[in-house]
RODO-2510 file (C-alpha; in nm, 4 decimals, decimal comma):
residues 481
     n   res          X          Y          Z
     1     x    -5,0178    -3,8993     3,1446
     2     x    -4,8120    -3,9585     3,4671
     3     x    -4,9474    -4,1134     3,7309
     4     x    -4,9195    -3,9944     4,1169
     5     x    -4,9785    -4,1716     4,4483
     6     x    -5,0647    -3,8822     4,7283
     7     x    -5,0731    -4,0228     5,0717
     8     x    -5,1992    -3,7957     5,3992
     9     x    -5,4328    -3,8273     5,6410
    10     x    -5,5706    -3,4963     5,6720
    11     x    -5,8360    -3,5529     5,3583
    12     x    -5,8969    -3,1603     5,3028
    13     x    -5,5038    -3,1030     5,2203
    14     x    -5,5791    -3,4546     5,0320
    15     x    -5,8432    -3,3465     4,8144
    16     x    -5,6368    -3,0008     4,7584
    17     x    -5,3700    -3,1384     4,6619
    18     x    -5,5651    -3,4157     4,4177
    19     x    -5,7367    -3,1095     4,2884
    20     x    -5,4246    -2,9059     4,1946
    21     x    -5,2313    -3,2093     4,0183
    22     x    -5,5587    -3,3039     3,7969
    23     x    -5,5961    -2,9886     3,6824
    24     x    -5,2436    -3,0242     3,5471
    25     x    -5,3353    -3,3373     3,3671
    26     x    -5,1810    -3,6241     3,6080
    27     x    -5,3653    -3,8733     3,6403
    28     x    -5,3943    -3,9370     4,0766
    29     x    -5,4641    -4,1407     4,3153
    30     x    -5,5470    -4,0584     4,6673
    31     x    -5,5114    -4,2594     4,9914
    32     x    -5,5827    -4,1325     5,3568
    33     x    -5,4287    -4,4562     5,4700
    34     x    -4,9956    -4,5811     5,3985
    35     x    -5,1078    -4,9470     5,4052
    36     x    -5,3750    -4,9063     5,1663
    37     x    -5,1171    -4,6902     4,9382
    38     x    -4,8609    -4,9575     4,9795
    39     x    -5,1503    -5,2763     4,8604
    40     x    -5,2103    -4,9843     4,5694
    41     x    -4,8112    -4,9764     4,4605
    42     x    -4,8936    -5,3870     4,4607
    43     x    -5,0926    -5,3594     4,2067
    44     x    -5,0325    -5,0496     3,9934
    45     x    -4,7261    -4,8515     3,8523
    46     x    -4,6669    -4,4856     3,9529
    47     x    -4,4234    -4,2312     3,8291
    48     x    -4,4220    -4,0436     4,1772
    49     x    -4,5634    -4,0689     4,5065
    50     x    -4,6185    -3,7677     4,7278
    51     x    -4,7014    -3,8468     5,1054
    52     x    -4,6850    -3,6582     5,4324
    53     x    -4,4643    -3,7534     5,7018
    54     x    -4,6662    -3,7630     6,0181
    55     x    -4,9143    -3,9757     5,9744
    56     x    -5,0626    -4,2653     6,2463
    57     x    -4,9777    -4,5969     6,1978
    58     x    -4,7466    -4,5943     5,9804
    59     x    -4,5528    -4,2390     5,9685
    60     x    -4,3993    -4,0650     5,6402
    61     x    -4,0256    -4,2007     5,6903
    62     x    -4,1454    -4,5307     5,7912
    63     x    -4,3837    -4,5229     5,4646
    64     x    -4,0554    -4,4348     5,2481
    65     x    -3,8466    -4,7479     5,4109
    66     x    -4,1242    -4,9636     5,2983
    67     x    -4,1590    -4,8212     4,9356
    68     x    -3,7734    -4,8213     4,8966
    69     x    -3,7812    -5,1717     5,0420
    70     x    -4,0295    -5,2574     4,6786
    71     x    -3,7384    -5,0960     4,4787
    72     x    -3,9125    -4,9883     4,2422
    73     x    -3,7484    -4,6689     4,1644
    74     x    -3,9874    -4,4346     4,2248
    75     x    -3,8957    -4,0963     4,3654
    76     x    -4,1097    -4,0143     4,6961
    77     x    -4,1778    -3,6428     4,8022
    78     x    -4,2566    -3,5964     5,1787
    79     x    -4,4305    -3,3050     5,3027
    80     x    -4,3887    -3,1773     5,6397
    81     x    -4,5049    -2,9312     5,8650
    82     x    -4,2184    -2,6717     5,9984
    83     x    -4,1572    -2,8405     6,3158
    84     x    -4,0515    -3,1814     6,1269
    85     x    -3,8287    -3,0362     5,8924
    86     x    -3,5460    -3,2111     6,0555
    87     x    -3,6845    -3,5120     5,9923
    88     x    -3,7739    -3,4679     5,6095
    89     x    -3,4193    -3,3475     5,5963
    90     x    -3,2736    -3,6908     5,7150
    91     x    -3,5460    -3,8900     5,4847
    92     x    -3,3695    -3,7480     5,2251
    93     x    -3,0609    -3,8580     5,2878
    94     x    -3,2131    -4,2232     5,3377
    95     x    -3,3314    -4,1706     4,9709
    96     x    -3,6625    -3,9311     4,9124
    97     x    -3,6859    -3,7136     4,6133
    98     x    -3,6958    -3,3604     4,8328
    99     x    -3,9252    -3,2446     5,0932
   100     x    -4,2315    -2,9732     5,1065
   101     x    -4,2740    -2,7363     5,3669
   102     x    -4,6917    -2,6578     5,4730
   103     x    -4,8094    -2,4714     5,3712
   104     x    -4,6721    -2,4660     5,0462
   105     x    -4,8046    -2,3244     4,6964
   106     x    -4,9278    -2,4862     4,4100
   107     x    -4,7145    -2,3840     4,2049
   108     x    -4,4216    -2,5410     4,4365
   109     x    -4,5680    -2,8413     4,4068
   110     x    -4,5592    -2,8619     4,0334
   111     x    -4,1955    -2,7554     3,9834
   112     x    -4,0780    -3,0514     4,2528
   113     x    -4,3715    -3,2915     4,0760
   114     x    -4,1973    -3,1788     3,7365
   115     x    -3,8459    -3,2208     3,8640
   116     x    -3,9343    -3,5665     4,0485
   117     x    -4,0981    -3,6903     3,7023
   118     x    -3,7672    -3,5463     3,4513
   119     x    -3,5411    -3,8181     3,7267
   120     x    -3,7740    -4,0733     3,6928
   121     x    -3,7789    -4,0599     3,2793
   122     x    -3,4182    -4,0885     3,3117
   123     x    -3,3731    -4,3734     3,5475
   124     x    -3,6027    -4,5794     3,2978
   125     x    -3,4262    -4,4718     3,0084
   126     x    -3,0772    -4,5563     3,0870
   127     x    -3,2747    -4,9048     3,2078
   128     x    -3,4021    -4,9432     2,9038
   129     x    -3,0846    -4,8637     2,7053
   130     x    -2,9033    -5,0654     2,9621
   131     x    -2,5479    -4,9000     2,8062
   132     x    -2,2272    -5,0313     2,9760
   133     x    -2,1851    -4,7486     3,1933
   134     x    -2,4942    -4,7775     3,3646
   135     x    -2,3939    -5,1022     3,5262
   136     x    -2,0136    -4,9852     3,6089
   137     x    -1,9803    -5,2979     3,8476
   138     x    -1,9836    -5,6176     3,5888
   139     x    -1,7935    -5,3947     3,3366
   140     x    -1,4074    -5,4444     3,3010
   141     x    -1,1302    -5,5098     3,0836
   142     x    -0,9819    -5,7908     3,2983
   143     x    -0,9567    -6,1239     3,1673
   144     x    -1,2085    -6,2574     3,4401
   145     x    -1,3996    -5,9941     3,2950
   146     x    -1,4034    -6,0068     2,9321
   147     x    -1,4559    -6,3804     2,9437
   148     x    -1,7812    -6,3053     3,1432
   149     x    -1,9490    -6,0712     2,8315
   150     x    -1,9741    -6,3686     2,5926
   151     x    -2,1896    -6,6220     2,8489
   152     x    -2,3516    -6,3278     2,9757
   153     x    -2,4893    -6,2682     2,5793
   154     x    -2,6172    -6,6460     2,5692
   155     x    -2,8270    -6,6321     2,9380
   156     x    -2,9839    -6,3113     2,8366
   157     x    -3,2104    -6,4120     2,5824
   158     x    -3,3245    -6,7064     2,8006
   159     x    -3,5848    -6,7600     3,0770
   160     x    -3,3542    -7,0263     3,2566
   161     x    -3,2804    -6,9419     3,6439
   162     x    -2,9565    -6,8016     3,6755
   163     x    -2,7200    -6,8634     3,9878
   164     x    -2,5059    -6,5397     4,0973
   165     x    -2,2335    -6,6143     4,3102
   166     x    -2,0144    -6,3902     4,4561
   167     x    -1,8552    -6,2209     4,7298
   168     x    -2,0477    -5,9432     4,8874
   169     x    -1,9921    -5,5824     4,6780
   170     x    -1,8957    -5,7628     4,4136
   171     x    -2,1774    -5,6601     4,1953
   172     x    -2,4420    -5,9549     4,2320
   173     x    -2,7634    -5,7537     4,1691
   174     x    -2,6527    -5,5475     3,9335
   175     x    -2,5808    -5,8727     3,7055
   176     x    -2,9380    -5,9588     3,7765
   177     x    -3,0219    -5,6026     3,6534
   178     x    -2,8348    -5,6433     3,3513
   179     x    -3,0100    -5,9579     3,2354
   180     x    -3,3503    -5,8531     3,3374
   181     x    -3,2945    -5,5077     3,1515
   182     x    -3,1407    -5,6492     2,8388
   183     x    -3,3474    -5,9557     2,7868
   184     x    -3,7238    -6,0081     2,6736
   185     x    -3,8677    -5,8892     3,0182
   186     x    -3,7206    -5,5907     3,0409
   187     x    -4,0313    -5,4000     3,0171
   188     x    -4,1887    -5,5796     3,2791
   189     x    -4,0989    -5,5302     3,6631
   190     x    -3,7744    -5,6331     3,8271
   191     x    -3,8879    -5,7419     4,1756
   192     x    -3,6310    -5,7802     4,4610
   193     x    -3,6247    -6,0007     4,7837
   194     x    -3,3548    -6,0367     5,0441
   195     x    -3,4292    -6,3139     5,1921
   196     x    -3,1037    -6,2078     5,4598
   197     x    -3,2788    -5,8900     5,5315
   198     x    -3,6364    -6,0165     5,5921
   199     x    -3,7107    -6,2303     5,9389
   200     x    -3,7856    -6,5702     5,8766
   201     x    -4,1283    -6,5256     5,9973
   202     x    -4,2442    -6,2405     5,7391
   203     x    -4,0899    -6,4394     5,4217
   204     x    -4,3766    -6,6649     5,3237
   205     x    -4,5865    -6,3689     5,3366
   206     x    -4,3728    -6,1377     5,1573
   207     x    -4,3040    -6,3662     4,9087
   208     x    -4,6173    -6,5180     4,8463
   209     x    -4,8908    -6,3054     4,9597
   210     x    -5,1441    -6,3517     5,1899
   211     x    -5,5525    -6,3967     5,2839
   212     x    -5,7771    -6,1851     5,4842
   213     x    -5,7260    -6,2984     5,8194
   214     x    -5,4976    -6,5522     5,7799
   215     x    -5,2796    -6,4463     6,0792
   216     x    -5,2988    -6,1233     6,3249
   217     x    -5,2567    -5,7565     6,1314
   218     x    -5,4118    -5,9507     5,8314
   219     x    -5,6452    -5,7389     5,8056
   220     x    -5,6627    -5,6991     5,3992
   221     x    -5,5974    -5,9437     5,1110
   222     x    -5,2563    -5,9146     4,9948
   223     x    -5,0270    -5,9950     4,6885
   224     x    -4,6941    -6,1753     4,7567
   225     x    -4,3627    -6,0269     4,5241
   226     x    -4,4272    -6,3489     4,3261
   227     x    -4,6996    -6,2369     4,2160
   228     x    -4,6015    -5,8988     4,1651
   229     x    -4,3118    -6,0448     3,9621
   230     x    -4,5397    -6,1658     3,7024
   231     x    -4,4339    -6,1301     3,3488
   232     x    -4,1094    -6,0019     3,4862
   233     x    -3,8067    -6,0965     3,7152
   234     x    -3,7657    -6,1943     4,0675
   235     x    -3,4372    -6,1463     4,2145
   236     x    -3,3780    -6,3732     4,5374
   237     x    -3,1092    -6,2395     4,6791
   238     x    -2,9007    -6,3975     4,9762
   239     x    -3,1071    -6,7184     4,8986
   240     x    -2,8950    -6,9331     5,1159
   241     x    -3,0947    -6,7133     5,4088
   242     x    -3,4142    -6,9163     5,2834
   243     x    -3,5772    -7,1407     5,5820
   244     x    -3,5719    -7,5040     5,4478
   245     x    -3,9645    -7,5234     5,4977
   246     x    -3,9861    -7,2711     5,2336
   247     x    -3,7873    -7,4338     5,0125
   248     x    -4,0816    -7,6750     4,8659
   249     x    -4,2676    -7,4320     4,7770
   250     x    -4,0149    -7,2668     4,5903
   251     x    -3,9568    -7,5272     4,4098
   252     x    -4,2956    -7,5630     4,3211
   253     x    -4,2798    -7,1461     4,1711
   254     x    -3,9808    -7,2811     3,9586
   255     x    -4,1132    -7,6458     3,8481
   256     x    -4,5219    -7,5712     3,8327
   257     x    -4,5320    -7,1698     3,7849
   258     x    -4,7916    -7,1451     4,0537
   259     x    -4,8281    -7,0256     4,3922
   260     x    -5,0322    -7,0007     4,6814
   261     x    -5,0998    -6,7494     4,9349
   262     x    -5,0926    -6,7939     5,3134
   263     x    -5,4169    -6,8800     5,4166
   264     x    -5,5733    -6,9816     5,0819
   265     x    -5,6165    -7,3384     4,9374
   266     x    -5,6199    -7,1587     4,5874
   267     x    -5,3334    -7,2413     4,3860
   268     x    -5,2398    -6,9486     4,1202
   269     x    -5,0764    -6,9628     3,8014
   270     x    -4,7576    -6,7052     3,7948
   271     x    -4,5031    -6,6504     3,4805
   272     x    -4,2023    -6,5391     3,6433
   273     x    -3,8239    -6,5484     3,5858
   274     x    -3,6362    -6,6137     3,8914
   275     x    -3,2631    -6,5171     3,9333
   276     x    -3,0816    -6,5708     4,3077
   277     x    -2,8044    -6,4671     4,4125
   278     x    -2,5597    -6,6372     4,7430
   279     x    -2,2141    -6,4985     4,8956
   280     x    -2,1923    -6,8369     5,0398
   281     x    -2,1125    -7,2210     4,8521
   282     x    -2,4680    -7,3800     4,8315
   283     x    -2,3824    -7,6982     4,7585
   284     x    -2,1783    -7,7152     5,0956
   285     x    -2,4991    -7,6243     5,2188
   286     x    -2,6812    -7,9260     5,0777
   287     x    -2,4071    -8,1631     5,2466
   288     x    -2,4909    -8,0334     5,5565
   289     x    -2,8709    -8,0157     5,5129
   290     x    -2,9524    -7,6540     5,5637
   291     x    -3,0489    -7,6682     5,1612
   292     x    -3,2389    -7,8846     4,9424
   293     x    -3,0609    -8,0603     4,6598
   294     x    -3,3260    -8,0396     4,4299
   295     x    -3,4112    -7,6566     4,4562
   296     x    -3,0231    -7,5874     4,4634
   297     x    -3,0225    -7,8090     4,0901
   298     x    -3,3383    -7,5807     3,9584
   299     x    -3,1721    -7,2742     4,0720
   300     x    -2,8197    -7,3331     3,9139
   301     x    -2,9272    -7,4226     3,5694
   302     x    -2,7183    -7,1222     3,4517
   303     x    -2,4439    -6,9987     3,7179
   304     x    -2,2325    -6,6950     3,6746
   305     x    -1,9704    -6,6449     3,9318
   306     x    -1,8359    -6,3029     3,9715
   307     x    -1,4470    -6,2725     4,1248
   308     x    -1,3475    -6,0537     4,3611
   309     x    -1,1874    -5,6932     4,2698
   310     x    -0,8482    -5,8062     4,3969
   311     x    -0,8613    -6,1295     4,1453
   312     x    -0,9165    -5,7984     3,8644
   313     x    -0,7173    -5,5371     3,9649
   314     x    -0,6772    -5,4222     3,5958
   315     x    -1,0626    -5,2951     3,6290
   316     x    -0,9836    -5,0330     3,9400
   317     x    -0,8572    -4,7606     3,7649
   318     x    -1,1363    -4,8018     3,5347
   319     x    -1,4445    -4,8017     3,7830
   320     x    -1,2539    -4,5470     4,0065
   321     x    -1,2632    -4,3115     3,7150
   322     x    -1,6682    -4,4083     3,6194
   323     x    -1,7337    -4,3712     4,0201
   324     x    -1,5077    -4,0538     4,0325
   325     x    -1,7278    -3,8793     3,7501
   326     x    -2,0383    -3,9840     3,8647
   327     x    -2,0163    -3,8215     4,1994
   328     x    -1,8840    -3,5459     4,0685
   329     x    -2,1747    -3,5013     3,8456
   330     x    -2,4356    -3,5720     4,1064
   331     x    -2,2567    -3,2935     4,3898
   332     x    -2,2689    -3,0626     4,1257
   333     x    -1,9198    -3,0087     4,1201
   334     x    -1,6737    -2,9318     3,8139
   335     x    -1,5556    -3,2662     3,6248
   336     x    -1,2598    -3,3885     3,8455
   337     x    -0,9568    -3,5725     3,7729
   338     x    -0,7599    -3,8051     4,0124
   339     x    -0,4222    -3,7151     4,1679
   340     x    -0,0609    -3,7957     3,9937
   341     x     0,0121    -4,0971     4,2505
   342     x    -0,3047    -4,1623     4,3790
   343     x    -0,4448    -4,4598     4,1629
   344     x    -0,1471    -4,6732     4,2551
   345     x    -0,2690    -4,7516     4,6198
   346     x    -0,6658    -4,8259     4,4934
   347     x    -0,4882    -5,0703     4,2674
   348     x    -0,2455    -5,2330     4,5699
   349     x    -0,5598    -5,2465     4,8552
   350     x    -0,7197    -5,5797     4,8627
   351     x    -1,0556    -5,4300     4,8484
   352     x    -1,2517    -5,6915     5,0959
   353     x    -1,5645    -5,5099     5,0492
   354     x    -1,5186    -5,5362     4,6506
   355     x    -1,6950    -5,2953     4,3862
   356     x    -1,8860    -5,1686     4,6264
   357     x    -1,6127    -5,0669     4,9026
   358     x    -1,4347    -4,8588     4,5797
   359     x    -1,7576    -4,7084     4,5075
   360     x    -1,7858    -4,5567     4,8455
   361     x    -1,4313    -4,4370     4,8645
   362     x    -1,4228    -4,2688     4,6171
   363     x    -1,7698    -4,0866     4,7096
   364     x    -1,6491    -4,0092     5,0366
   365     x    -1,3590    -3,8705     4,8766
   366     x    -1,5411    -3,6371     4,6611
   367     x    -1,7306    -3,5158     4,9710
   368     x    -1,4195    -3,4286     5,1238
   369     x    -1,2104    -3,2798     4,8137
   370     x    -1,1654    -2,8870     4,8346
   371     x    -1,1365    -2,8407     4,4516
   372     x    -1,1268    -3,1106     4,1447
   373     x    -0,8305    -3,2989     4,2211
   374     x    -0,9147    -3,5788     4,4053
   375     x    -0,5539    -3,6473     4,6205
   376     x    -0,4267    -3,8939     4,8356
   377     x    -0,4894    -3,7100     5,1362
   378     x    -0,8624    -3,7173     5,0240
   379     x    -0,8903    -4,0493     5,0415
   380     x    -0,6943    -4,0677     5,3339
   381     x    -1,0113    -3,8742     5,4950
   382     x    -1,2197    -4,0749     5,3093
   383     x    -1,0806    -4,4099     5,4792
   384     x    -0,8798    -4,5873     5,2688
   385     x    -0,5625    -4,7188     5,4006
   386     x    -0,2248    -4,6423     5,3167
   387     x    -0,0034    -4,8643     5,4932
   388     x     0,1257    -5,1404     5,3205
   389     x     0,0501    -5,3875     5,6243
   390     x    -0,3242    -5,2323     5,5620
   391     x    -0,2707    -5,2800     5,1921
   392     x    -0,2146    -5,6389     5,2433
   393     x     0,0978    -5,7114     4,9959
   394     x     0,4246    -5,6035     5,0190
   395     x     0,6105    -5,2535     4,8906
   396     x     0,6984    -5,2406     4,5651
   397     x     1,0163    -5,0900     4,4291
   398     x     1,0112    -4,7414     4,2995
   399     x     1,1499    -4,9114     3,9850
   400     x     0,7579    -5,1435     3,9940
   401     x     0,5660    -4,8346     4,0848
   402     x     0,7070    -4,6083     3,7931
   403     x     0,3831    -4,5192     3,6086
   404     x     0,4041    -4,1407     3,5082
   405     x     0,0600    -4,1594     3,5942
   406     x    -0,1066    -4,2094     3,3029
   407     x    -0,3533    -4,5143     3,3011
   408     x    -0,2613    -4,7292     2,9866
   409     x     0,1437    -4,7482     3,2399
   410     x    -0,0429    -4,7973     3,5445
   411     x    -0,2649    -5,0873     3,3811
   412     x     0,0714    -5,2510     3,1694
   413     x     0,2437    -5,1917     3,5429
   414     x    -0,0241    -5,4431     3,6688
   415     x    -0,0477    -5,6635     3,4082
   416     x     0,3035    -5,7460     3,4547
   417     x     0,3494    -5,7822     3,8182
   418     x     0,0396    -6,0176     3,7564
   419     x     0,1573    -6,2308     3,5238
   420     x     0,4927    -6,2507     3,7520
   421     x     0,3130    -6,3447     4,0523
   422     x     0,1292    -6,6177     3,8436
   423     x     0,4970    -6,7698     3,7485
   424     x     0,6611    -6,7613     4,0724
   425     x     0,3433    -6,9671     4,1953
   426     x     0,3024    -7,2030     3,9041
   427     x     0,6936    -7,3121     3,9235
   428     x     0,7483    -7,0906     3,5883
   429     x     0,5806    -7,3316     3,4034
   430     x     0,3871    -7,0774     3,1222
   431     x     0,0908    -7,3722     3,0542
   432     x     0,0031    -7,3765     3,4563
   433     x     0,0921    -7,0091     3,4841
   434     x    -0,2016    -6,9269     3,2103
   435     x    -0,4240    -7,1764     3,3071
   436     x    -0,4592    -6,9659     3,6081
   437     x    -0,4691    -6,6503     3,4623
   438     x    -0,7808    -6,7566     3,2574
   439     x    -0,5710    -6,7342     2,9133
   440     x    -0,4282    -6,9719     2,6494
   441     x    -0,0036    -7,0738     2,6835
   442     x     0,0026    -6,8352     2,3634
   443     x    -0,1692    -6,5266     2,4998
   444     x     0,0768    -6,5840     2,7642
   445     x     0,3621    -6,6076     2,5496
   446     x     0,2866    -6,3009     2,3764
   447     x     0,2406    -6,1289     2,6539
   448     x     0,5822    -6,2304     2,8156
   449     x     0,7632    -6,1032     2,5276
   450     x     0,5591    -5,7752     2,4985
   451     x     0,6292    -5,6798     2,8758
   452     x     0,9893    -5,8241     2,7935
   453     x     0,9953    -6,0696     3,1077
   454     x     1,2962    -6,2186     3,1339
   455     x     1,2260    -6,5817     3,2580
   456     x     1,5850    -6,7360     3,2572
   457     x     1,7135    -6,4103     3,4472
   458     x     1,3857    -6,4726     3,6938
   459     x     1,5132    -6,8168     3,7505
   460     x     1,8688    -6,7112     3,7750
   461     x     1,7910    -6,4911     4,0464
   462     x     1,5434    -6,7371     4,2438
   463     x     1,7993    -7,0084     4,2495
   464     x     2,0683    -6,7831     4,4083
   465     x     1,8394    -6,6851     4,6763
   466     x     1,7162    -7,0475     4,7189
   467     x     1,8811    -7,2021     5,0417
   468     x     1,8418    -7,5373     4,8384
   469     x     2,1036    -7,4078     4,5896
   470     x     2,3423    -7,6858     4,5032
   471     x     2,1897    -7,8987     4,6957
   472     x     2,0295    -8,2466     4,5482
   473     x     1,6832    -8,1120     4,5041
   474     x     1,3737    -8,2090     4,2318
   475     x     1,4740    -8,1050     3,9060
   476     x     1,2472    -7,7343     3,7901
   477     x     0,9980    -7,8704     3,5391
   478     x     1,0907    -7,6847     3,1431
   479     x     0,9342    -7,3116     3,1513
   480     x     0,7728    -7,4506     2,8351
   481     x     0,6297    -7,7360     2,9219
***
C-alpha cells in the first residue's frame, strides 16, 4: 500500500481529497500545516506528496524547495487554483511531478497519483539495481577510470568514512550514491547535507536537530539529518564549508555514534555511515587552521579522488552518448545519434565544469536540435565553444583529426595523441612517461607499438627544431630507461 502526504490548508478540499485516495486503498496522511508535513517526512517514508501551492506561511513552491532540499526522491504534485497556474508551471520546471488545476476530478487525481507512483517505483529500482548506467558520471574506460572500479569494490562493503575529492561536476555525490546503493545500507536512507549551501547559523540545527524552544521559530521538537540518517548514509558534502565550532561535535558522531540536539543535555545514540565530499585540499586547510586535524584523519580513512574530465578524455564520447540518449528519451523524442564531426570538439574542450558541464551541453543541445541528429551547430546554440583559443589546446592537423567518425578511431585518435603528449613531457623516457599515465612501462610499450609511434623519428624531429641543436647540451636520458 503506497503511502501519500496531502498538504492544504483549506481542510474541506483536505478531507475530500483524503477521502478519494483511501477509498483507492493508499494509505494517507493529512496535514493543514507545511511545517508539520515537513517534521512528518522526518520521520516517515512516503511514495508521493500532494500539496497546494498557496498556502500561509510557508507557500506550495516554497514547500517543494524544502522537500527537494531532503532529497529524498519523492515526486510532489501541486495543486493550484486557475489564477496560479503560472506559477505551478515554473515549480515544475524547478522539479515537481505535474500540477492540478481546482477544481479537478477524482478521477484526475488518480491517473497523476498513478503516474507519480509508476516514476517513483522506477527511481528505487534502478537504485536498488544500481547498474552502471545509472551512475554515468564515475563510469569510464579511461585508465584513471578503470583503476578506480577495483578500490571502489573493497570500500563498498565497509562502514569506514570515505573522503571524495574532486573538482566540482566531477561526479562527487554520485560516488557517494554508488557506495550507499551497492553496499549493506542500501535499503536504508541516503541523507544529504551541503554544508556550502546552508548558512552557518542553520547547520547545527539542520544537522543535529533541535528542542522545543531552544531558539526563536522553535516552536516544535525537531530531528536533525543525523538522526534521520540512522541505519543509513549521510553525505556531507562541501565539508570544508563546516564552521570549526562544529567540528567537535562531529567528531564526536564519527568516534562515539551519538548526538545531541540544540537545546537538550540528552545525548542520543545514532548508527550512521558518514561519507564527505571537498573540491578543496583539506589538509591545507588544517595548516592554516580553518580545519581540525583530528576530524580531517576520521574523515579520510578511505579517500577516493576523482580526476577531472580533461585528465580522461577517452570517457567523453562515452558519457556524451549515455547523456545524448537519456535526454532524448526523457523529451520524448526519436533515439538520436550525434553528428559526423561533432564528437571531436567535446573531446578537445577542457571541460572546467567537468561531467556535469557535458551533461548540460548536451541537454541543451537536444532542446535545440530540429530532428535526431544532434550537429555542431546545435551545440553551438547550446554553448559550447568552438574556437580553439576557447578550446584551450592547440589545432590539430587534419592528418590528427582523421577519425571517419566512428568511436573505437576517435577513442585510438586520443589515446595516441595522449600517450604523445605524456613523452614529449617526460623527456621520452617510456618508465616516467607511464608512470604518469597511471600504467606499467609494458602497457606502455605495447601500446607504442600498437599505435606504431615512432620514437626515434619523434626525437629526430625534436632535435632539428631544438635551437640547442649541436650545441654542448645534457645528454637525452635512453627512451628505455
Amino acid at each position: 500500500m503506497a503511502n501519500i502526504l496531502v498538504v492544504d490548508d483549506d481542510t474541506n478540499i483536505l478531507e475530500v481529497i483524503q477521502t478519494r485516495l483511501e477509498a483507492n486503498g493508499y494509505f494517507v496522511q493529512p496535514h493543514a500545516d507545511p511545517q508539520e508535513a515537513l517534521d512528518s517526512l522526518r520521520e516517515k517514508d512516503f511514495d508521493v506528496i500532494v500539496s497546494d501551492v498557496r498556502m500561509p506561511q510557508i507557500d506550495g513552491i516554497e514547500f517543494l524547495r524544502r522537500v527537494r532540499n531532503l532529497r529524498l526522491g519523492i515526486p510532489v504534485i501541486l495543486l493550484t487554483a486557475y489564477g496560479t497556474i503560472p506559477s505551478a508551471v515554473e515549480a515544475v520546471k524547478e522539479g515537481a511531478f505535474d500540477y492540478l488545476t481546482k477544481p479537478f476530478q477524482g478521477k484526475q487525481l488518480l491517473q497523476i497519483v498513478g503516474k507519480a507512483l509508476a516514476e517513483r517505483g522506477r527511481c528505487r529500482e534502478a537504485s536498488e539495481t544500481a547498474e552502471g548506467k545509472y551512475f554515468p558520471g564515475v563510469y569510464g574506460i579511461s585508465v584513471r577510470m578503470k583503476a578506480l572500479f577495483p578500490m571502489l569494490e573493497r570500500i563498498i562493503p565497509t562502514d569506514s568514512t570515505v573522503l571524495i575529492q574532486g573538482e566540482s561536476g566531477t561526479g562527487k555525490e554520485l560516488i557517494a550514491q554508488m557506495i550507499h546503493f551497492n553496499g549493506p545500507r542500501g535499503k536504508e536512507r541516503f541523507v544529504i547535507m551541503d554544508c556550502g549551501a546552508t548558512p552557518g547559523t542553520l547547520i547545527e540545527s539542520e544537522l543535529f536537530g533541535h528542542a522545543k524552544g531552544s531558539f526563536t521559530n522553535a516552536t516544535e521538537t525537531r530531528k536533525g539529518l543525523v538522526e534521520l540518517a540512522d541505519r543509513g548514509t549521510l553525505f556531507l558534502d562541501e565539508i570544508s564549508s563546516l564552521p570549526l565550532e562544529l567540528q567537535p561535535r562531529l567528531l564526536r558522531v564519527l568516534q562515539e555514534g551519538e548526538i545531541k540536539r540544540v537545546g537538550e543535555n540528552q545525548m542520543r545514540k545514532v548508527d550512521v555511515r558518514v561519507l564527505a565530499a571537498t573540491n578543496v585540499d583539506l589538509q591545507e586547510r588544517v595548516k592554516r587552521g580553518l580545519f581540525r586535524m583530528d576530524l580531517f584523519y576520521r574523515l579520510a580513512v578511505l579517500k577516493v579522488g576523482l580526476p577531472p574530465l580533461r585528465e580522461r578524455p577517452e570517457d567523453i564520447p562515452l558519457l556524451a552518448e549515455y547523456f545524448l540518449q537519456n535526454f532524448s528519451r526523457k523529451m520524448k523524442k526519436e533515439p538520436m545519434r550525434f553528428e559526423e564531426g561533432a564528437v571531436e570538439p567535446l573531446c578537445r574542450y577542457a571541460w572546467p565544469g567537468n561531467v556535469r558541464e557535458l551533461k548540460n551541453i548536451i541537454e541543451a543541445g537536444v532542446v535545440f536540435s530540429k530532428g535526431t541528429i544532434l550537429g555542431l551547430r546545435d551545440l553551438r546554440l547550446a554553448g559550447m565553444p568552438m574556437e580553439p583559443a576557447a578550446i584551450g589546446i592547440r589545432e590539430s592537423s587534419q592528418e590528427e583529426l582523421h577519425a571517419g567518425g566512428s568511436l573505437p578511431a576517435v577513442l585510438e585518435n586520443l589515446e595516441k595523441r595522449i600517450i604523445l603528449k605524456a613523452l614529449e613531457k617526460n623527456n621520452w623516457v617510456q618508465k616516467d612517461a607511464a608512470e604518469q599515465l597511471g600504467i606499467s612501462p609494458r602497457v606502455l610499450c605495447y601500446k607504442i607499438k600498437k599505435l606504431e609511434i615512432d620514437i626515434g623519428r619523434l626525437q629526430l624531429e625534436e632535435d632539428l627544431q631544438d635551437p640547442l641543436a649541436g650545441e654542448e647540451r645534457p645528454r637525452r636520458p635512453d627512451s628505455s630507461s
